[in-house]
N, CA, C and O of each residue as an XYZ file, in Angstrom:
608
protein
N     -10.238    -32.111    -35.663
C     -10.479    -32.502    -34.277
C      -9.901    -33.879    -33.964
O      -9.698    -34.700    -34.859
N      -9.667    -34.094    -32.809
C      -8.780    -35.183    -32.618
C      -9.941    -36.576    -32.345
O      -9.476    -37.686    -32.091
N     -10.921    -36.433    -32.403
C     -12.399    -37.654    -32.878
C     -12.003    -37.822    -34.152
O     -11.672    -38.966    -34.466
N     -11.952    -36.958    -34.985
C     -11.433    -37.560    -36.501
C     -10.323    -38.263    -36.608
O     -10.056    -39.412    -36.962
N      -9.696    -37.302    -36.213
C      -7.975    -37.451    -36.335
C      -8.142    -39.425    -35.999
O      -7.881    -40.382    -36.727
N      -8.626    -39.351    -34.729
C      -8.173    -40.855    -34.150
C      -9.124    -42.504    -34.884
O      -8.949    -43.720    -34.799
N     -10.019    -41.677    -35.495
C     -10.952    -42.615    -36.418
C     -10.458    -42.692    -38.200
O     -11.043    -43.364    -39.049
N      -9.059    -41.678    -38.472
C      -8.561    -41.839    -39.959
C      -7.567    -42.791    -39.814
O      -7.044    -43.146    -38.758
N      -7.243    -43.341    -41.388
C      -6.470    -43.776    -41.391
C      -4.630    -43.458    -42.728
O      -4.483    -43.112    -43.900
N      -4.266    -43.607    -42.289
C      -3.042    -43.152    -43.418
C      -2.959    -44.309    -44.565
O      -2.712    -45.514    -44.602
N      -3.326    -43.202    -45.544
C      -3.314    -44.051    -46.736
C      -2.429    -44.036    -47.580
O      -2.379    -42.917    -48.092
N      -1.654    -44.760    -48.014
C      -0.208    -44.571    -48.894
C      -0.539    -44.671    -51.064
O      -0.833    -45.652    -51.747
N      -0.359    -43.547    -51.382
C      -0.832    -43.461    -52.854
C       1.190    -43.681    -53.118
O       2.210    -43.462    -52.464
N       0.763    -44.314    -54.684
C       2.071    -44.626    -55.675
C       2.581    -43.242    -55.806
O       1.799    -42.301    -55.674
N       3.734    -43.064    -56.036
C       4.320    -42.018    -56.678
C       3.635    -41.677    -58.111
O       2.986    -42.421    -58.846
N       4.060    -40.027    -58.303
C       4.336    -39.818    -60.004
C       5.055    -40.762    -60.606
O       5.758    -41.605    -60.049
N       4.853    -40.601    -61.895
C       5.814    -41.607    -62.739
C       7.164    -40.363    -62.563
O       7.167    -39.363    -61.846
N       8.311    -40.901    -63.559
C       9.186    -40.418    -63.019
C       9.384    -39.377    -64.019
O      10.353    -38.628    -63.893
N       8.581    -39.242    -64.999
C       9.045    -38.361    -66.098
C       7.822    -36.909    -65.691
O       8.062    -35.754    -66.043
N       6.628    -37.292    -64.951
C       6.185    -36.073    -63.914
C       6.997    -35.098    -62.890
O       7.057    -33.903    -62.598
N       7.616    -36.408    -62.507
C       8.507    -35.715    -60.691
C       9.274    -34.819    -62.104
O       8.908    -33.650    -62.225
N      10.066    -35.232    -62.899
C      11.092    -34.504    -63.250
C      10.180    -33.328    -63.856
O      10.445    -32.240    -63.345
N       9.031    -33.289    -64.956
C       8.581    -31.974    -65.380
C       8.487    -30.953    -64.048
O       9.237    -29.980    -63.969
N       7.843    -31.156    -63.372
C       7.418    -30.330    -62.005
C       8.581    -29.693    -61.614
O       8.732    -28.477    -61.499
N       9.646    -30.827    -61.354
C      11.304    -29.975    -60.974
C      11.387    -28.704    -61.742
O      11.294    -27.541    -61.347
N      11.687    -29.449    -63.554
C      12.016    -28.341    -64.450
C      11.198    -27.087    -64.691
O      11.790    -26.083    -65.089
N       9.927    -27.058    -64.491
C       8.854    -25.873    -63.918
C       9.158    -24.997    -63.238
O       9.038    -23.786    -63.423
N       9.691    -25.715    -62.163
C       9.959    -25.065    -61.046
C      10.817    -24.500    -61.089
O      10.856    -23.557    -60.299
N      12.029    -24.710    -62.020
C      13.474    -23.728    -62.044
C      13.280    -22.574    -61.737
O      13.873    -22.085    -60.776
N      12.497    -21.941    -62.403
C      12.640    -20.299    -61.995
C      12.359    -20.141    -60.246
O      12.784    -19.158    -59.639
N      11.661    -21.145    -59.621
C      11.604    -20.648    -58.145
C      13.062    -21.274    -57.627
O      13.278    -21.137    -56.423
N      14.248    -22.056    -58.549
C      15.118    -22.466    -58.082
C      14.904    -23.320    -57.323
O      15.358    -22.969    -56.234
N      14.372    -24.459    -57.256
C      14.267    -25.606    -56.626
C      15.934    -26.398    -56.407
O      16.650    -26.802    -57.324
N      16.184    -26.442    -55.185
C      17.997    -26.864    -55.019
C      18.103    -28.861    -55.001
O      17.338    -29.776    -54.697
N      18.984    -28.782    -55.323
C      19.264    -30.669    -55.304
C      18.583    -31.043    -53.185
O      18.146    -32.122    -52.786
N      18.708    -30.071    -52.541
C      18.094    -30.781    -51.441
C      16.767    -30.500    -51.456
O      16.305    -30.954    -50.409
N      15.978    -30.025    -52.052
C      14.466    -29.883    -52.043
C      14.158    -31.000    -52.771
O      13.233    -31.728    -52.409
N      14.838    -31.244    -53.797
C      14.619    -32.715    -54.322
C      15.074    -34.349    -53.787
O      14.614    -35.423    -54.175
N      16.081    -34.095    -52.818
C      16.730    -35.167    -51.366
C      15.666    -34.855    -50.891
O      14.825    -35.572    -51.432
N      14.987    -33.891    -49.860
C      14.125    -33.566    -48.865
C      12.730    -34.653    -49.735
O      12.334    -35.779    -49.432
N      12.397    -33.944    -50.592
C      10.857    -34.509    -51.293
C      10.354    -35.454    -51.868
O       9.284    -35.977    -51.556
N      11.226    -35.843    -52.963
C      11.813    -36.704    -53.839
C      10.198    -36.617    -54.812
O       9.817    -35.900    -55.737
N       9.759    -37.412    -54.259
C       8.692    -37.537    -55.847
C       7.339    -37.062    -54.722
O       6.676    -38.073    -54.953
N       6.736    -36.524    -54.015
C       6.014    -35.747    -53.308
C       5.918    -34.686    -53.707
O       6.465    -33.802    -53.047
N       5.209    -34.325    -54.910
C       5.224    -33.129    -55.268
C       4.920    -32.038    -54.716
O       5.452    -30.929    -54.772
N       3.228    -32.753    -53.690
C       2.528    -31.301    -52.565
C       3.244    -31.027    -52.033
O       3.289    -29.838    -51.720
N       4.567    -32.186    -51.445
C       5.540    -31.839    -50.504
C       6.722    -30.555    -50.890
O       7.151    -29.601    -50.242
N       6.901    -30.913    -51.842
C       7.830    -29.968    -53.424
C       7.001    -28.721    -53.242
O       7.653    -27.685    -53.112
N       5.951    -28.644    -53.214
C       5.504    -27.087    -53.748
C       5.032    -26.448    -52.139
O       5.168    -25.260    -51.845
N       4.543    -27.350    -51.334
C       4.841    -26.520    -50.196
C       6.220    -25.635    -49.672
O       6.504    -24.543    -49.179
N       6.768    -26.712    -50.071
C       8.381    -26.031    -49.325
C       8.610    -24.927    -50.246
O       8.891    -23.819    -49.788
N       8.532    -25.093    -51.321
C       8.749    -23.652    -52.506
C       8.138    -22.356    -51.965
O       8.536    -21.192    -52.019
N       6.908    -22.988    -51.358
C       6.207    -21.208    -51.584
C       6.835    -20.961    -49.538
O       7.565    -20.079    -49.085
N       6.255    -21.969    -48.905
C       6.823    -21.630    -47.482
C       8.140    -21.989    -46.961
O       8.395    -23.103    -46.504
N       9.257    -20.688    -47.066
C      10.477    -20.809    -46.291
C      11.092    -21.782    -45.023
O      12.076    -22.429    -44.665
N       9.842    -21.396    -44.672
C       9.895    -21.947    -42.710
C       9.535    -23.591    -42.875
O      10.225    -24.357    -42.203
N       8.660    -24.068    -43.597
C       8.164    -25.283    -43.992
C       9.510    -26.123    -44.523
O       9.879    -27.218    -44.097
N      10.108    -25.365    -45.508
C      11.138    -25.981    -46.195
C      12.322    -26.261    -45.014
O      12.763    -27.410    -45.007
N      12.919    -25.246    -43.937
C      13.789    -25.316    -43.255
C      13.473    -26.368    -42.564
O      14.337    -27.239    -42.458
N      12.188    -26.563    -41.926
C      11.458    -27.691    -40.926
C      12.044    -29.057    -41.712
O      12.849    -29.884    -41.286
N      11.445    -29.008    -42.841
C      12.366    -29.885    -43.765
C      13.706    -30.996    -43.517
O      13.904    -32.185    -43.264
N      14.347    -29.908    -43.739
C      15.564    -29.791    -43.547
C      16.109    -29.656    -42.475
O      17.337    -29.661    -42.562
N      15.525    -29.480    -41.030
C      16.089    -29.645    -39.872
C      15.743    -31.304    -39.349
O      16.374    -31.934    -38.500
N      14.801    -31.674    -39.972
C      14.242    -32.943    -39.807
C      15.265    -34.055    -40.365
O      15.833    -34.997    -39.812
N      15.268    -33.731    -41.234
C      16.564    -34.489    -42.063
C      17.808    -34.547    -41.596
O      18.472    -35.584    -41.591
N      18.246    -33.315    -41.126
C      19.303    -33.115    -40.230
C      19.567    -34.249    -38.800
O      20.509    -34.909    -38.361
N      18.539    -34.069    -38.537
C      18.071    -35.232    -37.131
C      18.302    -36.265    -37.553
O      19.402    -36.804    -37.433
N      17.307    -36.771    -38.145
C      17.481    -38.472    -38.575
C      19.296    -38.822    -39.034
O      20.116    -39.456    -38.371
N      19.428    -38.336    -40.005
C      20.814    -38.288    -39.792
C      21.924    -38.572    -38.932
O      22.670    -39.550    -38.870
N      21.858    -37.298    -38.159
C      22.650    -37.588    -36.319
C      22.069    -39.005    -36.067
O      22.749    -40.031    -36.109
N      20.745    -38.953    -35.802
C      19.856    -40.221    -34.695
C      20.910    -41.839    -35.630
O      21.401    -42.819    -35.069
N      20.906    -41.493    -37.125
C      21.550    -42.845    -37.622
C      22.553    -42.840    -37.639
O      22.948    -43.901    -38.123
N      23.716    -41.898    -37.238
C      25.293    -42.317    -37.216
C      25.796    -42.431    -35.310
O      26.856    -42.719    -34.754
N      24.574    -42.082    -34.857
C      25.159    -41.900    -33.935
C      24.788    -43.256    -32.807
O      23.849    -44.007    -33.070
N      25.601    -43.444    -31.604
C      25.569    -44.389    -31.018
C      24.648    -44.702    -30.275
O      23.783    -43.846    -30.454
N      24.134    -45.786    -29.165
C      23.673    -45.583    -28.751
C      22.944    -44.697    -27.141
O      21.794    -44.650    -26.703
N      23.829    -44.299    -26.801
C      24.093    -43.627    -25.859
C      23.693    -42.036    -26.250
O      23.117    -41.229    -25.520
N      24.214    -41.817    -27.741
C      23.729    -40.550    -28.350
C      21.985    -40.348    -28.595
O      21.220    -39.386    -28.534
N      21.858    -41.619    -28.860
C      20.166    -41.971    -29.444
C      19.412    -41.736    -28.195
O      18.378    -41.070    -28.130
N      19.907    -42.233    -27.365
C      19.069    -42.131    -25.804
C      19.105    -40.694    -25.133
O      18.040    -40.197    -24.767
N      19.820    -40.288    -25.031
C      20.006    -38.350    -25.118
C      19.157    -37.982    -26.032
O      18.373    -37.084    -25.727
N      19.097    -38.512    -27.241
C      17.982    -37.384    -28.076
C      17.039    -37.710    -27.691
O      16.355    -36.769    -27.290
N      16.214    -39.487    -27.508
C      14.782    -39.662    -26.836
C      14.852    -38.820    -25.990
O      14.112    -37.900    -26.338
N      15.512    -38.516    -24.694
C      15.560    -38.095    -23.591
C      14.858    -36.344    -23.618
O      13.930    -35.790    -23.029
N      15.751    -35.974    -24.504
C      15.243    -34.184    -24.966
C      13.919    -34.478    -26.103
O      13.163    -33.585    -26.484
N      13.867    -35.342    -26.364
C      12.679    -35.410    -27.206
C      11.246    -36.070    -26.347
O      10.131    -36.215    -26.850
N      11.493    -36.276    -25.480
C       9.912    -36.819    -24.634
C       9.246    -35.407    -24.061
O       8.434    -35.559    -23.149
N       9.455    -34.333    -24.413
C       9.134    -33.172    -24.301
C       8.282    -33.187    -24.967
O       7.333    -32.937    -24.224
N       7.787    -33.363    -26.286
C       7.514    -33.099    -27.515
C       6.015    -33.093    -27.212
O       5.463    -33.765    -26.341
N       5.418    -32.208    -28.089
C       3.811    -32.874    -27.946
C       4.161    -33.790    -28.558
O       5.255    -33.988    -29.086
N       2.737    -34.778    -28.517
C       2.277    -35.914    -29.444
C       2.431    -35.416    -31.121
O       3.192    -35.841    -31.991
N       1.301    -34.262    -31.173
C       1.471    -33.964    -32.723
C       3.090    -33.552    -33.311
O       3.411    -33.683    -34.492
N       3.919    -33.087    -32.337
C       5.215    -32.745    -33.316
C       6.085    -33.887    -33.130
O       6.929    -34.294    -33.929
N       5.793    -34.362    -31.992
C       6.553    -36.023    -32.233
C       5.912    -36.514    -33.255
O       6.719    -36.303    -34.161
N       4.738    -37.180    -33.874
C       3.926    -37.450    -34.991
C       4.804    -37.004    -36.052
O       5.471    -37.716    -36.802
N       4.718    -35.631    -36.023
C       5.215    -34.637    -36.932
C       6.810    -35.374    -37.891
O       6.861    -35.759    -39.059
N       8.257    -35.330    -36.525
C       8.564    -35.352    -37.117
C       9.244    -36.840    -37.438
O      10.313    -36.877    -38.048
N       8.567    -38.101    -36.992
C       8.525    -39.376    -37.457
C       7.805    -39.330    -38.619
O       8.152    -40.289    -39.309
N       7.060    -38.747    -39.107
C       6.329    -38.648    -40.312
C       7.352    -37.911    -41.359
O       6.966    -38.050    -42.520
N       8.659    -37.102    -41.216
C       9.123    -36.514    -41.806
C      10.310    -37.530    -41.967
O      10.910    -37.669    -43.033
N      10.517    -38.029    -41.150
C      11.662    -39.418    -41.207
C      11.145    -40.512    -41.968
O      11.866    -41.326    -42.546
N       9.947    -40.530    -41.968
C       9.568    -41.696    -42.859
C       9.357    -40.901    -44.211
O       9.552    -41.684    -45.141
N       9.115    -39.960    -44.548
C       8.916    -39.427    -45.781
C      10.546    -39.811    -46.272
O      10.766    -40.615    -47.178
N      11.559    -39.145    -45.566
C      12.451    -39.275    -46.324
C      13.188    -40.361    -46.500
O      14.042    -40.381    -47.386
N      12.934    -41.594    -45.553
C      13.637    -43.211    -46.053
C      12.853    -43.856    -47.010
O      13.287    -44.762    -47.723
N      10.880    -43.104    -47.082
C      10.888    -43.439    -48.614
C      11.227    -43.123    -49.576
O      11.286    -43.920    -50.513
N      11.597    -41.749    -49.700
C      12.386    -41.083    -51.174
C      13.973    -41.786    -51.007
O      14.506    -42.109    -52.068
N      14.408    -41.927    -50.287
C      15.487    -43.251    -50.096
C      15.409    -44.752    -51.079
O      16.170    -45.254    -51.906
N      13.969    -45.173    -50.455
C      13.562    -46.439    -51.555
C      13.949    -46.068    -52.493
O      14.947    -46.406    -53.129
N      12.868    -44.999    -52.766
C      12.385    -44.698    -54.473
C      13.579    -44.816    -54.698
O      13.848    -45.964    -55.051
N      14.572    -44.041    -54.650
C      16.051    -43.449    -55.513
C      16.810    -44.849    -55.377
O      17.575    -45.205    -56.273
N      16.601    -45.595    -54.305
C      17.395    -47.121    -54.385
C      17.032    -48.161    -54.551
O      17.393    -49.096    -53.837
N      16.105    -48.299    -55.677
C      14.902    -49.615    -55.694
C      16.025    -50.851    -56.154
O      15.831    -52.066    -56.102
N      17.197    -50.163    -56.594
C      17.923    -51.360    -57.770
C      19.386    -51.390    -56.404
O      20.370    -52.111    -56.565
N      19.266    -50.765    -55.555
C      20.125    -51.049    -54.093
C      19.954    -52.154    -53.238
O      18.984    -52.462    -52.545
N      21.419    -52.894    -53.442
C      21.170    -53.449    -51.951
C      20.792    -52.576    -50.642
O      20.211    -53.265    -49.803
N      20.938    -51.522    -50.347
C      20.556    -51.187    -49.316
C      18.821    -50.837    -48.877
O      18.263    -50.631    -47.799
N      18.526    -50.872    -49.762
C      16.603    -51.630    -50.346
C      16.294    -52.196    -48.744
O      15.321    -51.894    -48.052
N      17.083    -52.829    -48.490
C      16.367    -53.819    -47.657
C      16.579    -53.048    -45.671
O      16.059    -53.372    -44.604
N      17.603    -51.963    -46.068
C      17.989    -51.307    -44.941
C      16.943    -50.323    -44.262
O      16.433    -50.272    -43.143
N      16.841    -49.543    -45.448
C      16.009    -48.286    -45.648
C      14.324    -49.341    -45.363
O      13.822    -49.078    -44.270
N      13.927    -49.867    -45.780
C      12.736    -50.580    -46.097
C      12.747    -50.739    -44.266
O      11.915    -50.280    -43.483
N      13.963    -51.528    -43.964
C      13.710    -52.240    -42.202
C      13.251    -50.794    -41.433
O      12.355    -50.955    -40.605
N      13.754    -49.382    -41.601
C      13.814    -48.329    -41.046
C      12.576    -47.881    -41.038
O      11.894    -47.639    -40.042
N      12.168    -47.727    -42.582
C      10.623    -47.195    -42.550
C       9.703    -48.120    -42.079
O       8.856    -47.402    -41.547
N       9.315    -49.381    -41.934
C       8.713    -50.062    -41.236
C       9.001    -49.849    -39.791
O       8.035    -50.231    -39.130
N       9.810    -49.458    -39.169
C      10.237    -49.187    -37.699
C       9.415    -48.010    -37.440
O       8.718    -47.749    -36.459
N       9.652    -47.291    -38.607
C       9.585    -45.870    -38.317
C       7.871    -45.711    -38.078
O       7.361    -44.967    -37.241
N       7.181    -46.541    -38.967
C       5.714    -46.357    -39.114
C       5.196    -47.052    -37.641
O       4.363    -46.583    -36.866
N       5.977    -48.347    -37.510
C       4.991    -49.015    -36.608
C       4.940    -48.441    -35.141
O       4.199    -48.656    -34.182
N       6.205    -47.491    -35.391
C       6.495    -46.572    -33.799
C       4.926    -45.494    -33.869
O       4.168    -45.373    -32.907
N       4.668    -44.640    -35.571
C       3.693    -43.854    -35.980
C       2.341    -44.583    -35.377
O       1.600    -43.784    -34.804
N       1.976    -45.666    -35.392
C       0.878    -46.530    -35.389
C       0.950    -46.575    -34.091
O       0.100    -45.911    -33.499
N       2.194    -47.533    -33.059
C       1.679    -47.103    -31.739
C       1.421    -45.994    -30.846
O       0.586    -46.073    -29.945
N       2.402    -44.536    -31.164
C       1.693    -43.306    -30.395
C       0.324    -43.085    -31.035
O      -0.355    -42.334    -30.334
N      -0.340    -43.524    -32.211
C      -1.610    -42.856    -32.341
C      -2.363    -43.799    -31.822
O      -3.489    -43.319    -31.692
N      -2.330    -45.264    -31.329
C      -2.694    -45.949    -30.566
C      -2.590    -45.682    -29.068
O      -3.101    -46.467    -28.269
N      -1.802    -44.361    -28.592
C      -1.994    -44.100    -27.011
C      -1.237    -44.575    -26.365
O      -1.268    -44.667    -25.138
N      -0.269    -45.031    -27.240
C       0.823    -45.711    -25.956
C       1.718    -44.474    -25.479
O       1.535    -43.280    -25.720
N       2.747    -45.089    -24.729
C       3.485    -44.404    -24.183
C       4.258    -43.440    -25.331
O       4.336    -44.128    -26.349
N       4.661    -42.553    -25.486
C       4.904    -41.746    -26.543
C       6.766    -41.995    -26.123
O       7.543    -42.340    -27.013
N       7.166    -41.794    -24.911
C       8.325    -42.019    -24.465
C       8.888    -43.501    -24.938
O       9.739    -43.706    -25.803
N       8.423    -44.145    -24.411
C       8.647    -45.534    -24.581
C       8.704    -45.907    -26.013
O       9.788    -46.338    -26.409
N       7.960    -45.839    -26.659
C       7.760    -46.149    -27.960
C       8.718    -45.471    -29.050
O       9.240    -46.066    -29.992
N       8.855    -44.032    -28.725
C      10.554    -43.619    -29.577
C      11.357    -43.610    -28.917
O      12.268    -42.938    -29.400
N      11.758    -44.280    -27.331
C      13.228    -45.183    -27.157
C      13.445    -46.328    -28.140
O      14.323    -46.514    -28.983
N      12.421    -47.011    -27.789
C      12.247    -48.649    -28.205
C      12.696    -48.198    -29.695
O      13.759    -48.705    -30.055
N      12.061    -47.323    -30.634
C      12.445    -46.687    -32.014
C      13.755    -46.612    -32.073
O      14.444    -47.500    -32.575
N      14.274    -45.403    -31.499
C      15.952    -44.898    -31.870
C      16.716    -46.262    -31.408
O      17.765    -46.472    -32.017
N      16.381    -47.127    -30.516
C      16.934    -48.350    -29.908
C      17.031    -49.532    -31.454
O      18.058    -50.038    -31.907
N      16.101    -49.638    -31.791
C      15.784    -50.661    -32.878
C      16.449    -49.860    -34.407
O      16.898    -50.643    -35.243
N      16.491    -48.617    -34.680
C      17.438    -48.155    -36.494
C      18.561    -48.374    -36.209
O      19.452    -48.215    -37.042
Protein backbone atom coordinates (compact mmCIF):
# COMPACT_ATOMS: atom_id res chain seq x y z
CA UNK A 1 0.00 0.00 0.00
CA UNK A 2 1.24 3.27 -0.78
CA UNK A 3 1.06 4.36 3.47
CA UNK A 4 3.89 1.90 3.57
CA UNK A 5 5.39 2.38 0.49
CA UNK A 6 5.77 6.28 1.51
CA UNK A 7 6.93 5.59 5.27
CA UNK A 8 10.01 2.88 3.83
CA UNK A 9 13.07 3.52 3.23
CA UNK A 10 15.73 2.11 0.55
CA UNK A 11 18.32 0.40 2.06
CA UNK A 12 21.56 -0.34 0.18
CA UNK A 13 23.26 -3.96 1.31
CA UNK A 14 27.20 -4.73 0.06
CA UNK A 15 27.48 -6.98 -2.72
CA UNK A 16 28.45 -10.85 -2.77
CA UNK A 17 32.00 -11.30 -2.55
CA UNK A 18 33.15 -11.90 -5.90
CA UNK A 19 33.97 -15.51 -5.82
CA UNK A 20 29.83 -15.97 -4.90
CA UNK A 21 28.61 -13.68 -7.93
CA UNK A 22 30.88 -15.99 -9.99
CA UNK A 23 29.64 -19.58 -8.32
CA UNK A 24 25.90 -18.54 -8.92
CA UNK A 25 26.90 -17.57 -12.71
CA UNK A 26 28.63 -21.05 -13.08
CA UNK A 27 25.34 -22.83 -11.53
CA UNK A 28 23.50 -21.26 -13.61
CA UNK A 29 25.12 -22.45 -16.94
CA UNK A 30 22.73 -24.94 -17.69
CA UNK A 31 19.87 -22.14 -17.68
CA UNK A 32 22.56 -20.36 -19.97
CA UNK A 33 22.96 -17.24 -18.29
CA UNK A 34 24.42 -14.76 -21.42
CA UNK A 35 27.39 -12.11 -20.82
CA UNK A 36 24.31 -9.49 -20.81
CA UNK A 37 22.44 -11.01 -17.89
CA UNK A 38 25.64 -10.58 -16.20
CA UNK A 39 26.09 -6.51 -17.79
CA UNK A 40 22.25 -6.24 -16.89
CA UNK A 41 22.81 -7.68 -13.01
CA UNK A 42 26.22 -7.79 -12.22
CA UNK A 43 26.51 -9.00 -8.62
CA UNK A 44 22.51 -8.84 -7.75
CA UNK A 45 21.94 -12.15 -7.65
CA UNK A 46 17.80 -11.91 -6.82
CA UNK A 47 18.19 -9.71 -9.76
CA UNK A 48 20.18 -12.76 -11.74
CA UNK A 49 17.64 -15.32 -10.86
CA UNK A 50 14.63 -13.34 -11.49
CA UNK A 51 15.49 -12.62 -14.99
CA UNK A 52 16.44 -16.46 -15.46
CA UNK A 53 13.20 -17.87 -14.55
CA UNK A 54 11.01 -14.64 -16.01
CA UNK A 55 11.53 -13.92 -19.84
CA UNK A 56 9.51 -10.70 -19.82
CA UNK A 57 11.42 -9.46 -16.56
CA UNK A 58 14.72 -10.12 -18.24
CA UNK A 59 13.68 -8.20 -21.61
CA UNK A 60 12.34 -5.20 -19.21
CA UNK A 61 15.92 -5.51 -18.30
CA UNK A 62 17.27 -5.01 -21.17
CA UNK A 63 15.00 -2.49 -22.67
CA UNK A 64 15.93 -0.35 -19.70
CA UNK A 65 19.44 -0.53 -20.44
CA UNK A 66 18.77 0.13 -23.88
CA UNK A 67 17.31 3.62 -22.76
CA UNK A 68 19.82 4.83 -20.48
CA UNK A 69 22.15 4.28 -23.12
CA UNK A 70 20.33 6.44 -25.94
CA UNK A 71 19.39 9.07 -22.84
CA UNK A 72 23.65 9.10 -22.40
CA UNK A 73 24.90 9.49 -25.97
CA UNK A 74 22.41 11.47 -26.92
CA UNK A 75 22.08 15.31 -27.01
CA UNK A 76 20.33 17.49 -25.47
CA UNK A 77 17.50 18.17 -27.44
CA UNK A 78 17.24 14.22 -27.76
CA UNK A 79 17.04 14.00 -23.78
CA UNK A 80 14.18 16.51 -23.75
CA UNK A 81 12.03 14.44 -26.35
CA UNK A 82 12.47 11.43 -24.21
CA UNK A 83 11.38 13.49 -20.81
CA UNK A 84 8.71 14.75 -23.02
CA UNK A 85 7.25 10.99 -24.04
CA UNK A 86 8.19 9.96 -20.70
CA UNK A 87 5.94 12.39 -18.40
CA UNK A 88 3.27 9.95 -19.36
CA UNK A 89 4.58 7.45 -17.13
CA UNK A 90 2.94 6.51 -13.90
CA UNK A 91 4.92 7.42 -10.89
CA UNK A 92 5.60 3.66 -10.13
CA UNK A 93 7.12 2.86 -13.73
CA UNK A 94 8.91 6.11 -13.78
CA UNK A 95 10.28 4.85 -10.16
CA UNK A 96 10.60 1.68 -11.95
CA UNK A 97 12.75 2.49 -14.49
CA UNK A 98 15.24 5.09 -12.66
CA UNK A 99 15.66 2.30 -10.30
CA UNK A 100 16.80 0.12 -13.22
CA UNK A 101 19.29 2.91 -14.34
CA UNK A 102 20.66 3.10 -11.12
CA UNK A 103 21.00 -0.62 -10.73
CA UNK A 104 22.99 -0.65 -13.71
CA UNK A 105 25.62 2.47 -13.13
CA UNK A 106 26.12 0.49 -9.97
CA UNK A 107 27.21 -2.76 -11.58
CA UNK A 108 29.23 -0.08 -13.63
CA UNK A 109 31.07 0.90 -10.22
CA UNK A 110 31.45 -2.51 -9.15
CA UNK A 111 33.22 -3.64 -12.57
CA UNK A 112 35.20 -0.09 -12.48
CA UNK A 113 36.28 0.43 -8.91
CA UNK A 114 40.12 0.61 -10.23
CA UNK A 115 38.56 3.23 -13.25
CA UNK A 116 39.01 6.56 -13.72
CA UNK A 117 35.67 6.72 -14.86
CA UNK A 118 34.69 5.80 -10.97
CA UNK A 119 34.03 9.19 -10.57
CA UNK A 120 31.59 9.52 -13.76
CA UNK A 121 29.38 6.64 -13.14
CA UNK A 122 29.39 7.52 -9.22
CA UNK A 123 28.22 11.53 -10.41
CA UNK A 124 25.28 9.59 -12.47
CA UNK A 125 24.09 7.33 -9.78
CA UNK A 126 23.91 10.02 -7.27
CA UNK A 127 21.80 12.06 -9.91
CA UNK A 128 20.02 9.21 -10.59
CA UNK A 129 18.94 8.50 -6.82
CA UNK A 130 18.43 12.03 -5.75
CA UNK A 131 15.91 12.45 -8.84
CA UNK A 132 14.46 8.65 -6.98
CA UNK A 133 14.21 10.59 -3.57
CA UNK A 134 12.50 13.64 -5.01
CA UNK A 135 9.46 11.90 -6.99
CA UNK A 136 8.89 9.80 -3.80
CA UNK A 137 8.94 13.08 -2.03
CA UNK A 138 5.87 14.34 -4.38
CA UNK A 139 7.45 16.58 -6.41
CA UNK A 140 6.82 17.23 -9.75
CA UNK A 141 7.57 13.90 -11.47
CA UNK A 142 8.01 15.98 -14.87
CA UNK A 143 10.24 18.42 -13.62
CA UNK A 144 12.40 16.38 -11.69
CA UNK A 145 13.40 13.83 -14.74
CA UNK A 146 13.97 16.97 -17.04
CA UNK A 147 16.16 18.56 -14.44
CA UNK A 148 17.68 14.54 -14.42
CA UNK A 149 18.27 13.83 -18.25
CA UNK A 150 19.40 17.76 -18.16
CA UNK A 151 22.13 17.18 -15.38
CA UNK A 152 23.91 13.10 -16.90
Amino acid sequence: PATILSRSRYLRFGFPEAAAVEEFYSKSAGEKPSALLRKLCGPRLGLAARALADPVFAEALRAASEELKKVLAADMRERLEFAAVAKDMERGELNDLLFRWLVFLDNDLFTASRSPAVAVFAHRAEKIASALRDIDSNLNKKLVFDNLLISL
